[in-house]
N, C-alpha and C positions, 0 to 999 in steps of 0.2 A: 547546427548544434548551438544550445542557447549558452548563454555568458555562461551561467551559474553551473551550467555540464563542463565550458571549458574552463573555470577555473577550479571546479572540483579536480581533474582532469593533469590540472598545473600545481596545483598547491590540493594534494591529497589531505593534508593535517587540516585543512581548512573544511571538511563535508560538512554542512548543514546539517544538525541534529534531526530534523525531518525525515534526510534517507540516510540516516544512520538508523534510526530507529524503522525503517521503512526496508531495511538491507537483512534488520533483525528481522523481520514476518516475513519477511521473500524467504530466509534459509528456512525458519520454522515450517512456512507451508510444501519448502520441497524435502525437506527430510520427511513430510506426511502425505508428499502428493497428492497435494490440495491446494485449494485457493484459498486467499485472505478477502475475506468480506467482511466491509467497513459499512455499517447503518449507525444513523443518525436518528436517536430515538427524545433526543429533547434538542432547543435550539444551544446546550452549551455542551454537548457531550455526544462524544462518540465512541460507539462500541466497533470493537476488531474481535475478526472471531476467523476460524479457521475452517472450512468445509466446503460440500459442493453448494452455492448459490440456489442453485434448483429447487433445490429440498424444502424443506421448513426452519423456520428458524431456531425452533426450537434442539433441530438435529446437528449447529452447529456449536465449536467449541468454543465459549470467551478466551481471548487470550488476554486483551487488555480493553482498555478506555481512555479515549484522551480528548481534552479537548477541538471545540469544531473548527479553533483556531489555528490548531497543532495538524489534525487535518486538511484542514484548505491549504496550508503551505505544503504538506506533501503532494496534494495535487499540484498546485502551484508549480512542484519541482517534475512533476511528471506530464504527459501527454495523455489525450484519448489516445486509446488502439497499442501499436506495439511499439516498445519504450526499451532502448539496449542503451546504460550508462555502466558508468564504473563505479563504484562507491567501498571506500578503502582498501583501495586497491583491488579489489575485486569486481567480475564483469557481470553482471545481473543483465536478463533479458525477460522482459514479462510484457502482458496485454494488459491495458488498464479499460474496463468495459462500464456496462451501472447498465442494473435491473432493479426488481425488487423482489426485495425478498417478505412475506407475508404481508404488512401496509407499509413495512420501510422502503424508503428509497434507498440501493446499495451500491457504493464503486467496488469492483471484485478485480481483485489484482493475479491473473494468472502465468503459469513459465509458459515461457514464450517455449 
């Protein structure tokens, strides 16, 4: 388990704004059962969108945009493959994968 799992872990009030907001798309995608797919469509911006990967991009739903910076630390906070942390107080368990979706390259965050 990394530092940053075990002290989210010990000090709850302490989560990283990354999977806090990262806690917010994992509930979004399972009340729609679906996955969150994050592509990278300029080097400062990243789109989150809601659907199956598979498809086209166009078939998926924006949910937000954040920077690539703001991204790379939610990866940062997560693993490739299957990833079970807590995050306020609550137990989240998902695959963190990457395909692409139409020319984007995409991390797709699925419930485990």
């Amino acid at each position: 388990m990394s530092h940053e799992k075990r002290l989210e872990e010990a000090h709850p009030e302490r989560v990283p704004e990354p999977l806090l907001t990262l806690a917010k798309y994992l509930e979004r995608s399972l009340d729609k059962a679906t996955s969150i797919v994050m592509t990278r469509h300029t080097t400062s911006a990243c789109t989150v969108h809601l659907g199956d990967p598979s498809g086209p991009l166009e078939d998926l739903m924006q949910i937000d945009t954040i920077t690539t910076l703001f991204e790379n630390d939610i990866l940062e906070s997560t693993s490739s493959g299957a990833n079970q942390m807590h995050i306020g107080g609550q137990l989240y368990r998902f695959v963190r994968s990457f395909t692409r979706v139409g020319d984007a390259a995409a991390v797709v965050f699925s419930a485990d």
